[in-house]
DSSP file (Angstrom, degrees, kcal/mol; ACC not computed):
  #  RESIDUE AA STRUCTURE BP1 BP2  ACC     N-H-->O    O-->H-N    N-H-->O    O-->H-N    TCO  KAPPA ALPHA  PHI   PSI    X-CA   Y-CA   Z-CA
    1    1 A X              0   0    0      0, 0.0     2,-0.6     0, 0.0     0, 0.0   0.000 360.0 360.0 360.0 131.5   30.5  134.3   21.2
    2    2 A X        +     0   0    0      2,-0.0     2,-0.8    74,-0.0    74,-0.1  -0.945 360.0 177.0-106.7 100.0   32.7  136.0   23.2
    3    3 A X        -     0   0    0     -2,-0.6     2,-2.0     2,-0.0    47,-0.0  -0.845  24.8-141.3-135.7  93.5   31.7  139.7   23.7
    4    4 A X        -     0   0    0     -2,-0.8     2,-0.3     1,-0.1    -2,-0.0  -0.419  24.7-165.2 -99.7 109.9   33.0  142.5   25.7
    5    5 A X        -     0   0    0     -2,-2.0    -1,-0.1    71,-0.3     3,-0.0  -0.511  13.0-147.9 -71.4 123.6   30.4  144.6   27.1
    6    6 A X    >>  -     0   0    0     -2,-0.3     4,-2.0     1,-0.1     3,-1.0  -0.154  38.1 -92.3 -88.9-176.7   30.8  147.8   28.5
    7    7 A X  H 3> S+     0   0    0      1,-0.2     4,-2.5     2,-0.2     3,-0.5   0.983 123.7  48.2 -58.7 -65.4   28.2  149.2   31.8
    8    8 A X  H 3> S+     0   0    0      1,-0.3     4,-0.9     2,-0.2    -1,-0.2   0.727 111.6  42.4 -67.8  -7.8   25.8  150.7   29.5
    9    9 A X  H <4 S+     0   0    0     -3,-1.0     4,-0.4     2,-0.2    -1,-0.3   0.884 116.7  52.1 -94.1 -29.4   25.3  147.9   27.2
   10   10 A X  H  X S+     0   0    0     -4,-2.0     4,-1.6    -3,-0.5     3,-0.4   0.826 110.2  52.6 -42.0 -49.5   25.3  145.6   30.3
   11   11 A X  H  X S+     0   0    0     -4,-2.5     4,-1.6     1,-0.2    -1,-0.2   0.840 107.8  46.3 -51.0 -49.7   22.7  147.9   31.6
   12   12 A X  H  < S+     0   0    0     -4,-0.9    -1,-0.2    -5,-0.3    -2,-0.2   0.367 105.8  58.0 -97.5  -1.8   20.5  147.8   28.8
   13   13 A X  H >> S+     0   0    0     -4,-0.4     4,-3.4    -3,-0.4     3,-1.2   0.683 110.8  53.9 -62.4 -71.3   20.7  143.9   28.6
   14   14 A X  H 3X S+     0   0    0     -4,-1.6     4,-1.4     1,-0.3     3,-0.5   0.889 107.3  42.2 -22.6 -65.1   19.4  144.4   31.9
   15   15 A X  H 3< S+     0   0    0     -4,-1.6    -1,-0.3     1,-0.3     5,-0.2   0.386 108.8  57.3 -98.7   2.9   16.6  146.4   31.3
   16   16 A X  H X4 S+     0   0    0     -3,-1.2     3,-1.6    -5,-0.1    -1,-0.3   0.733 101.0  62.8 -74.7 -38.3   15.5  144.5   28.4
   17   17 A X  H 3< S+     0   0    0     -4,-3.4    -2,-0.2    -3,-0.5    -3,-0.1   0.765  91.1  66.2 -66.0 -34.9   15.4  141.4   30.9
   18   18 A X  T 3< S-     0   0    0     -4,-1.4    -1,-0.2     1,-0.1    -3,-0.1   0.797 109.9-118.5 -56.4 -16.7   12.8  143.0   32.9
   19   19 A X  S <  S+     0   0    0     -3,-1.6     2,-1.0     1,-0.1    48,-0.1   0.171  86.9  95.3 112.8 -37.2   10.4  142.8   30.2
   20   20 A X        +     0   0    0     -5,-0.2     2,-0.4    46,-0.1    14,-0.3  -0.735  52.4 121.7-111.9  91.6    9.2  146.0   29.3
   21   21 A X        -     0   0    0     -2,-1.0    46,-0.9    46,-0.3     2,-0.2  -0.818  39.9-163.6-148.4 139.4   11.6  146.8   26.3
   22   22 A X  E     -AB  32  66A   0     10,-1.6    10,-1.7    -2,-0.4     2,-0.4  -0.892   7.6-178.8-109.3 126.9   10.2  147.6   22.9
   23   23 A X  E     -AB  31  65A   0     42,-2.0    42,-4.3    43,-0.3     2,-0.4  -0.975  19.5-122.1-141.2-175.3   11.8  147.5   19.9
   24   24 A X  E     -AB  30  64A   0      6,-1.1     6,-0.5    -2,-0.4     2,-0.3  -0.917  30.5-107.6-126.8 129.9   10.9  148.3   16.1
   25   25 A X  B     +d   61   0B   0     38,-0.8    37,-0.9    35,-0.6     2,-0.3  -0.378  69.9 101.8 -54.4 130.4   11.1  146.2   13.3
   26   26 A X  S    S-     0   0    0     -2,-0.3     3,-0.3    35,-0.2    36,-0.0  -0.929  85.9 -90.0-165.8 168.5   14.2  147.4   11.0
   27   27 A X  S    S+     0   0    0     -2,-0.3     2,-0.7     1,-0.2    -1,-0.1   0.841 127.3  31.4 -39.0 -73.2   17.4  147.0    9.9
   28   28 A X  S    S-     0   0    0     -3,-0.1    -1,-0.2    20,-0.0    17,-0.1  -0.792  87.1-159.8-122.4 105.3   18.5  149.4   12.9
   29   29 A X        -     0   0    0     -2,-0.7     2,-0.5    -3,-0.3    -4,-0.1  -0.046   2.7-151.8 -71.2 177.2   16.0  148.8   15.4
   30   30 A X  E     -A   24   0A   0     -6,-0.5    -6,-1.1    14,-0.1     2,-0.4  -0.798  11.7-143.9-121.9 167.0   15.5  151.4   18.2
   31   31 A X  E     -A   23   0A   0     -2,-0.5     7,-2.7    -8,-0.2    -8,-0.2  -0.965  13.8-172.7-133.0 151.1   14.2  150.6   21.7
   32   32 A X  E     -AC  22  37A   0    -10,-1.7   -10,-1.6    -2,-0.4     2,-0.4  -0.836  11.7-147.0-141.8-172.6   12.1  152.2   24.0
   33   33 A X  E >  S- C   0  36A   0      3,-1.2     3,-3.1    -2,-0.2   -12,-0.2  -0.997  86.8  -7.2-156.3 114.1   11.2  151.3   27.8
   34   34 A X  T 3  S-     0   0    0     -2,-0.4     3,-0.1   -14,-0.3   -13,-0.1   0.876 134.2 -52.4  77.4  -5.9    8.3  151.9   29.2
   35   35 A X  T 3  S+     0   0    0      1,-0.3     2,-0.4   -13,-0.0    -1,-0.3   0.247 112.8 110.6 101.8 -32.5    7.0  154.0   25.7
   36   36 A X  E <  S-C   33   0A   0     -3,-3.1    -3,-1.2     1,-0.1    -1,-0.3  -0.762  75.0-116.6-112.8 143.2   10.2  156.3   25.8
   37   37 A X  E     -C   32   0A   0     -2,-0.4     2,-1.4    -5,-0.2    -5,-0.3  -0.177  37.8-101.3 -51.5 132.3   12.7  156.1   23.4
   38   38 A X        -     0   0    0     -7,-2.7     2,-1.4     1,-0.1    -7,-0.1  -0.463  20.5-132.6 -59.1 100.1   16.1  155.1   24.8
   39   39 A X  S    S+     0   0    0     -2,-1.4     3,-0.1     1,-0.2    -1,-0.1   0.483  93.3  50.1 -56.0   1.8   18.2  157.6   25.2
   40   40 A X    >   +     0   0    0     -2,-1.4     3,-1.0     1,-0.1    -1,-0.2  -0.525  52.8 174.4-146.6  79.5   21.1  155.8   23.4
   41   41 A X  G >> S+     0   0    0      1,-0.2     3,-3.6     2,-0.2     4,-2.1   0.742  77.0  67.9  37.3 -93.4   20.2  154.5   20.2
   42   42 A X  G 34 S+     0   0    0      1,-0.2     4,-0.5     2,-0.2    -1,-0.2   0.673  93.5  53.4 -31.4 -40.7   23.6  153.6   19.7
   43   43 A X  G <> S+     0   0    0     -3,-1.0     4,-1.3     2,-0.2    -1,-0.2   0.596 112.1  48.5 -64.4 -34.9   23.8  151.0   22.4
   44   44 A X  H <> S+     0   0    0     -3,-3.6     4,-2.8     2,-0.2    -2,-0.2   0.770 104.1  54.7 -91.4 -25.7   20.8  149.3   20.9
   45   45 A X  H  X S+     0   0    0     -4,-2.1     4,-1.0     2,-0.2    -2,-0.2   0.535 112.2  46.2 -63.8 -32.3   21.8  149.2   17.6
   46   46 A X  H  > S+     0   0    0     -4,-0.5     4,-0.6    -5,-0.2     6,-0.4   0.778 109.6  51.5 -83.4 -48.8   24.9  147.5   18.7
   47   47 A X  H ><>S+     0   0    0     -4,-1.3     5,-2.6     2,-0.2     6,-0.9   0.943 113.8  47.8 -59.7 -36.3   23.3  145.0   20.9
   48   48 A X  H ><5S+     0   0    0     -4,-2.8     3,-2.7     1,-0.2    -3,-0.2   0.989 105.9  49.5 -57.9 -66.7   20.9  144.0   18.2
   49   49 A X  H 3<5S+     0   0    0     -4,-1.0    -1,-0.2     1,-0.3    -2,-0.2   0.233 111.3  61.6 -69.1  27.1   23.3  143.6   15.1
   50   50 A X  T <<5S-     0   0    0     -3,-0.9    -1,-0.3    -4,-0.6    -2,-0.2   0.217 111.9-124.1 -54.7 -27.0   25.3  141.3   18.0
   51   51 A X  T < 5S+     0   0    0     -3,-2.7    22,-0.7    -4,-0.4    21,-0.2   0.475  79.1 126.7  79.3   6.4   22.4  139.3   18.1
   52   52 A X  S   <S+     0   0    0     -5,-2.6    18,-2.2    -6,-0.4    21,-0.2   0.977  80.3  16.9 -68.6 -53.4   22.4  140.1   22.0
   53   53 A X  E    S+E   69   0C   0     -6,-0.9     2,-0.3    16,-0.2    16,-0.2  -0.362  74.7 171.0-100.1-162.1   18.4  141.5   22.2
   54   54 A X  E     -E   68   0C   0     14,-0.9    14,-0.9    16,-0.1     2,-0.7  -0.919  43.6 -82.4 166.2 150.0   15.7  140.7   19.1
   55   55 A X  E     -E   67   0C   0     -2,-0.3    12,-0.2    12,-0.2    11,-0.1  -0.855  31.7-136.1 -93.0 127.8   11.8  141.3   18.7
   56   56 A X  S    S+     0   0    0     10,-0.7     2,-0.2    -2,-0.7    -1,-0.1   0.778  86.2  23.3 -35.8 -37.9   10.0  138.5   20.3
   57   57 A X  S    S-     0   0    0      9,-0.3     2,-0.2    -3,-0.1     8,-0.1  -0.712  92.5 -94.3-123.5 148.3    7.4  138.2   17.2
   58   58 A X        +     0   0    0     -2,-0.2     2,-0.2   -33,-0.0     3,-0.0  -0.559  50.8 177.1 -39.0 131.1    7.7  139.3   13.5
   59   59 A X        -     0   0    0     -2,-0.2     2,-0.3     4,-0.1     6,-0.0  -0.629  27.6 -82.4-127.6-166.7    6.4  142.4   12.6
   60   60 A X    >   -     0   0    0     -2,-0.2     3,-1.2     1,-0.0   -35,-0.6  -0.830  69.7 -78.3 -81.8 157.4    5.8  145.3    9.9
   61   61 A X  B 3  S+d   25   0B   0     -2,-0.3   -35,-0.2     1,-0.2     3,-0.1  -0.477 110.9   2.5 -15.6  75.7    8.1  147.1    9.4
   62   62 A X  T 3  S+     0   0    0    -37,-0.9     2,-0.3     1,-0.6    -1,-0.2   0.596  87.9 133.3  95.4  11.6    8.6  149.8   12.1
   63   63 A X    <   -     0   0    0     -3,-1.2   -38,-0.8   -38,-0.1    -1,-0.6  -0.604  59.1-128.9-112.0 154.3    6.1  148.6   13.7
   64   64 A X  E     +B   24   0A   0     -2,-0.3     2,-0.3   -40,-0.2   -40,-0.2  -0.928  35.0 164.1-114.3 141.6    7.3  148.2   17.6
   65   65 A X  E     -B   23   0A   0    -42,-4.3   -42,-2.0    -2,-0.5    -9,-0.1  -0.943  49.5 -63.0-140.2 157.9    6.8  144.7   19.4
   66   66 A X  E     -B   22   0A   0     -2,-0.3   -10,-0.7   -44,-0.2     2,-0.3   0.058  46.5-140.4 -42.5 170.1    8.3  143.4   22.6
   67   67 A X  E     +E   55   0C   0    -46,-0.9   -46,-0.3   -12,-0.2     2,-0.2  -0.822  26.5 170.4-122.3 149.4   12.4  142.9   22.9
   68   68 A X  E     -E   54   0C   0    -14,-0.9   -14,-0.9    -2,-0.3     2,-0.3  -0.791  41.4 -83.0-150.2 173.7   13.9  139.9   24.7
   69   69 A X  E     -E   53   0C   0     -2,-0.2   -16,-0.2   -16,-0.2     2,-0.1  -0.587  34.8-139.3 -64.9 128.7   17.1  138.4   25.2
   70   70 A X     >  -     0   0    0    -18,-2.2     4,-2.4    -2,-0.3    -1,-0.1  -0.450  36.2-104.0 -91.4 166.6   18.2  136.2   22.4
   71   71 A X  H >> S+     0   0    0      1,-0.2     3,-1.1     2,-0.2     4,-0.6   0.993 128.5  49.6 -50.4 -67.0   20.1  132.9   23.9
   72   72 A X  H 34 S+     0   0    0      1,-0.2     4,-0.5   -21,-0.2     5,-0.4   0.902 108.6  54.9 -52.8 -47.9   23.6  134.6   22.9
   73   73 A X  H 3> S+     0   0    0    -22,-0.7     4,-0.8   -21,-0.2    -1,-0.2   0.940 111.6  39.7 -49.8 -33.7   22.2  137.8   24.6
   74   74 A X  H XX S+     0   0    0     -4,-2.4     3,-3.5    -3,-1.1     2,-2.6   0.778 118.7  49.9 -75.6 -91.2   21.5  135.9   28.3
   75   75 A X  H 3< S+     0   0    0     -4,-0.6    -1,-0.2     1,-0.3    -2,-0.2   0.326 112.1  45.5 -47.4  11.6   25.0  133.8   27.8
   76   76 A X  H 34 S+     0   0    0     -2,-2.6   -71,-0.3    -4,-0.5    -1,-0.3   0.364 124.7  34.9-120.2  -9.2   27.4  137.2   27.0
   77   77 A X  H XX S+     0   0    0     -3,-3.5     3,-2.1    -4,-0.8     4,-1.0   0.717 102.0  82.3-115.6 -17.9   25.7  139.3   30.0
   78   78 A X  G >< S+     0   0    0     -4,-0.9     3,-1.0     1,-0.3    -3,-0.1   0.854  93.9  48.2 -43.3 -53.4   25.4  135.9   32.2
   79   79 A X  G 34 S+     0   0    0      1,-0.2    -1,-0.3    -5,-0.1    -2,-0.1   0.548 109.1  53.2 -75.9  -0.6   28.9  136.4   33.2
   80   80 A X  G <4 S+     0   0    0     -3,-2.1     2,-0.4    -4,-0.1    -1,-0.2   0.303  95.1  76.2 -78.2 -31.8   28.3  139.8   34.0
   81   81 A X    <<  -     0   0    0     -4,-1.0     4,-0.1    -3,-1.0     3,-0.0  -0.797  64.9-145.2-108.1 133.5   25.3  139.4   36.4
   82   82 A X  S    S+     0   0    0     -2,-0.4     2,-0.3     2,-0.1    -1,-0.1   0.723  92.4  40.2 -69.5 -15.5   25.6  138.4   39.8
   83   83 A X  S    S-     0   0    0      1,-0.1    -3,-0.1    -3,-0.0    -2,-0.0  -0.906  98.4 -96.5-119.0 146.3   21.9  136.6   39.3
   84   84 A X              0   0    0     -2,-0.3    -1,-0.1     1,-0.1    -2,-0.1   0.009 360.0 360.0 -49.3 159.2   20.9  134.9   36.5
   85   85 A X              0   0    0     -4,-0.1   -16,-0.2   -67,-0.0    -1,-0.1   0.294 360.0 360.0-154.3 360.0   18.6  136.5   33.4
């Protein structure tokens, strides 16, 4: 997949990689960091229906569970990062 990512969706790849990313099962999931919402939605909403981030587990519905990187996610921000993710 070939994917062009702008700073803030690069950023938020990022800060999903660290670990402490949340998101809620949906349709259009949200993310939070840390407990707080992300302040752009949008961004996440996009990375998800890309198939770039995911909830680690199944969940209900709404229900919030960790975020990771999907394979596609690590190999569209890989070329992006000066270190590996």
């Amino acid at each position: 997949m070939d994917v062009e990512l702008n700073h803030r969706e690069r950023a938020t790849l990022r800060a999903v990689a660290t670990g402490r990313a949340e998101i809620t099962c949906s349709s259009e999931p949200d993310l939070f960091f840390d407990g707080l919402a992300c302040c752009d939605q949008s961004t996440a909403h996009r990375l998800a229906n890309l198939g770039l981030i995911a909830p680690e587990r199944t969940g209900y519905p709404g229900e919030r569970v960790p975020a990771v990187l999907t394979e596609t996610g690590r190999a569209a921000f890989a070329p992006h990062s000066p270190t590996a993710v």
